[in-house]
N, C-alpha and C positions, 0 to 999 in steps of 0.2 A: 460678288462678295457673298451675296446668302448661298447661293448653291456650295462655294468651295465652302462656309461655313458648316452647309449641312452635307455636306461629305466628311468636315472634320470630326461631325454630331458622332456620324456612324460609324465613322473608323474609331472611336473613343468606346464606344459601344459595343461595336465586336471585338478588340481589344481586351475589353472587360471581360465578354464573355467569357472569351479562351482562356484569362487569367482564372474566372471557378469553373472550368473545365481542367485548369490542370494543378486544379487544389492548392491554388496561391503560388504555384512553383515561378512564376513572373513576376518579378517584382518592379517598384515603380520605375526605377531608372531604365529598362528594359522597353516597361511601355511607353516612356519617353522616344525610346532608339526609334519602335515601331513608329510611331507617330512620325517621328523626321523624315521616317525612310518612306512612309506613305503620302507625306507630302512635296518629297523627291519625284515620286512617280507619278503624284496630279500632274507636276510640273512637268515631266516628261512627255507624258500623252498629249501636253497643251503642244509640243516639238511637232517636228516631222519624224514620221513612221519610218521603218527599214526603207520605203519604196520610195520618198522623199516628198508623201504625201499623208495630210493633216488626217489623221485620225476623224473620225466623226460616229455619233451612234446616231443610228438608226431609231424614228418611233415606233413603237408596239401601240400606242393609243386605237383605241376601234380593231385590230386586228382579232379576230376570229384566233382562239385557242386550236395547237396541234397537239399537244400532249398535255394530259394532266394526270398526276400522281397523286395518290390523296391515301393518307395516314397507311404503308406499303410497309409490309414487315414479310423477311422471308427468312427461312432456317434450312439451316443445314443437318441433316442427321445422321448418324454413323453407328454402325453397331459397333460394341465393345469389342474387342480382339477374341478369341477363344478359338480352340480348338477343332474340329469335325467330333472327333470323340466329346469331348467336354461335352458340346452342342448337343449330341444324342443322348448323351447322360443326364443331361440336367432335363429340372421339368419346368425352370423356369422359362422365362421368356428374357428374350437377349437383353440385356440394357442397352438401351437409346441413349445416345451423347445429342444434346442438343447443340447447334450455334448458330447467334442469330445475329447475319451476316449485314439485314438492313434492320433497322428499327425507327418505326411510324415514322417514314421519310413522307412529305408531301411538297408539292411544286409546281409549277404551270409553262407552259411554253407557246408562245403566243405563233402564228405562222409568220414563218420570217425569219426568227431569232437564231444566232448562233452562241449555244450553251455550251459553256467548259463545263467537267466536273472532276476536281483534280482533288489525290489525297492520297497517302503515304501507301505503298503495299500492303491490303488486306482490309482495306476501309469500307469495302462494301463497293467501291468506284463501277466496276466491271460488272458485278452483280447485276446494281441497277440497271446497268446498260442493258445487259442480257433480256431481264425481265421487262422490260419496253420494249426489248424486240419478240416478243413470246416465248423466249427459247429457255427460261423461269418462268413459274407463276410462283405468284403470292401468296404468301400461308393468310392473310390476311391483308385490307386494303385493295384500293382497286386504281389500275390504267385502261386510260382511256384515249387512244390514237383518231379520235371524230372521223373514222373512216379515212384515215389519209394513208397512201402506201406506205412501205416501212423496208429497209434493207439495212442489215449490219454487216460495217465491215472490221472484218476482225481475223485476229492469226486463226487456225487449226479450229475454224466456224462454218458449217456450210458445204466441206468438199467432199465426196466419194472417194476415199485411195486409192482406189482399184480404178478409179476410170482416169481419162486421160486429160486433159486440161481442155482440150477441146471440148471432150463433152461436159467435162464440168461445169465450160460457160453455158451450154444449151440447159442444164437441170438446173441452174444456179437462178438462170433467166425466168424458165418456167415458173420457179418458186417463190419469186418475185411479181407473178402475175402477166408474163409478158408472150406474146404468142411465138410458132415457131419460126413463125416467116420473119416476123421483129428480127429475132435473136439472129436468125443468119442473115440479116443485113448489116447488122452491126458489128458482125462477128470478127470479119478484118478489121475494123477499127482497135476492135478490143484486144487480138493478139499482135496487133504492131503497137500499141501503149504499152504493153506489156513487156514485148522485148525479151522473152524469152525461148527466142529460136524453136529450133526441133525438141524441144523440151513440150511444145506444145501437145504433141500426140502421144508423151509417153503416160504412166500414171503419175498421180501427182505425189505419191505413195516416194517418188525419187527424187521428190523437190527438194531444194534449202529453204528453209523461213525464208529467205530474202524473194527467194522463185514465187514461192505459197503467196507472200504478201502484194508481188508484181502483179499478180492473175486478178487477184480478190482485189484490190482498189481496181482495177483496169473494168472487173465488172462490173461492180461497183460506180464508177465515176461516167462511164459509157452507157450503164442503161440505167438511166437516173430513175428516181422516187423522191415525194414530195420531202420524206424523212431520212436524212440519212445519219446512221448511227457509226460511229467512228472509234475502234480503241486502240491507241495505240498505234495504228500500221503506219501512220505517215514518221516514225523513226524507226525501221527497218525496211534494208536495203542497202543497194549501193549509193553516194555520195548524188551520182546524177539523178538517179531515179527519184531520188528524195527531193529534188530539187523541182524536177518535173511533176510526182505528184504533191506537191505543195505547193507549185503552180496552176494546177489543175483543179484543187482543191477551193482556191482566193477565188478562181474562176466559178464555181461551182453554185459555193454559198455566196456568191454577191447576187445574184438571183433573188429576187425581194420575196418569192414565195417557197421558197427553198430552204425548210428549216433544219440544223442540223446540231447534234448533239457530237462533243467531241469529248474520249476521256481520255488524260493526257498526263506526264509528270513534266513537261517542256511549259516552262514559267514564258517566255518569248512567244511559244507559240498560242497562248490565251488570251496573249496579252494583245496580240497582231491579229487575230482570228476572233475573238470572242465579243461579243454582248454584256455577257452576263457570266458570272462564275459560281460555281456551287462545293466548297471544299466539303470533303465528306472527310470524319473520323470514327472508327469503330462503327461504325455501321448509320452513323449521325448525319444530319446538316450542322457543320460548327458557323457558317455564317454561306450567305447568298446573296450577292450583289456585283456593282460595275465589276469588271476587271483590276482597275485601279485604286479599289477599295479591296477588294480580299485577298488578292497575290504577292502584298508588301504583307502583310500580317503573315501569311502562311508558309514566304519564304522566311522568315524570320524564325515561326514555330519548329521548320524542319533543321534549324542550326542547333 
């Protein structure tokens, strides 16, 4: 009774929040719905999972931090449209369009933990992602990965065009830290996951998203890292692939030192995968906690 109490505390609370984040547009019978529909989903999670087994979280107690975020602001800058001529004529200096894509986000991720961070297109989501794999930095604020490896897997991240998907795995490997003799051991492993035949030695420059995303989880999931950064690619693909790597995936992160951060708009899959959840808006934390405390709220905000 005090625990579902003090989940009712905080779902009342983030509730609220989002009701002056969206300038009273919620009104009470609304946070009424949310609340019923949040304590639908306690009562679900108490169920049997998709796999016809009891959900359970995991402790972070005593666990040694893998990632920490702390007050991360990063912008985007764009010059003004203008001409070549315009540009030689004038004597000013271009105007800069700012947009500031995250603002003073901070967070912690203990080793272990599987993090959603889920939120509407353009919320910053991918950003952040990016900028904890180093491929952003921070206009301000600072990550700290305490020396653990790092690999992101993500669409159109990572590959060479011009070379061939074979070699892609061997620079993809390298870049990740891993020596050459490694990567050609693993190497059949990693193009029979893959599954994309004689596609293997052409450039990747001739891939579908579906080809691109087969390659990138396969080396990704085959040459592990203690961090693995995920956006998106486990729903693109064909039907079996998806099935296989999101089996490959439950397989991955049950791994008790294997932390991994996943950005996602699949409610199902945060809900079956996750720890912990972080909705992001306009570039915000609008709230951070179980699964079953921010994904009833958040489905709700996106109707």
């Amino acid at each position: 009774m005090e625990e579902r109490d003090r989940l009712e505390e905080q779902s009342r609370a983030g509730a609220e929040d989002i009701s002056e984040k969206q300038e009273g547009t919620l009104e009470r019978d609304t946070l009424d719905e949310v609340q019923n529909e949040e304590e639908s989903a306690i009562d679900e999670y108490n169920e049997l999972t998709q796999d016809g087994e009891q959900k359970t979280y995991r402790s972070f107690e005593g666990r040694k931090t893998a990632i920490s975020v702390r007050n991360v602001c990063i912008d985007y800058k764009s010059m003004k449209a203008t001409s070549i001529k315009q540009s030689m004529l004038s004597l000013r200096k271009s105007k800069q369009e700012v947009f500031r894509a995250v603002r003073n986000v901070s967070f912690e991720v203990p080793e272990g933990q599987i993090l959603g961070i889920t939120g509407k297109n353009g919320s910053g989501k991918s950003t952040m992602l990016r900028a904890i794999a180093g491929i952003f930095s921070a206009d301000s604020g600072e990550i700290d990965l305490h020396g653990h490896s790092i690999s992101l897997l993500a669409i159109g991240v990572g590959f060479k065009n011009e070379l061939s998907g074979r070699e892609n795995i061997m620079l993809s490997g390298m870049a990740l830290g891993f020596s050459q003799s490694f990567i050609q051991k693993k190497m059949p492993e990693i193009i029979e996951f893959a599954g994309i035949g004689t596609f293997i030695d052409m450039p990747v420059r001739t891939y579908s998203s579906g080809m691109h995303s087969k390659l990138a989880f396969s080396i990704t999931a085959i040459l592990e890292t203690e961090i693995m950064l995920i956006d998106e690619v486990l729903s693109v693909g064909d039907q079996k692939f998806k099935k296989k790597s999101y089996d490959k995936m439950k397989e991955l992160i049950s791994k008790q030192d294997r932390t991994v951060v996943i950005v996602s708009h699949s409610i199902s899959m945060l809900q079956d995968l996750c720890d912990q959840v972080i909705w992001m808006h306009d570039g915000e934390i609008i709230m951070y906690d179980r699964p079953e405390i921010v994904l009833p709220v958040y489905r709700d905000f996106m109707r």
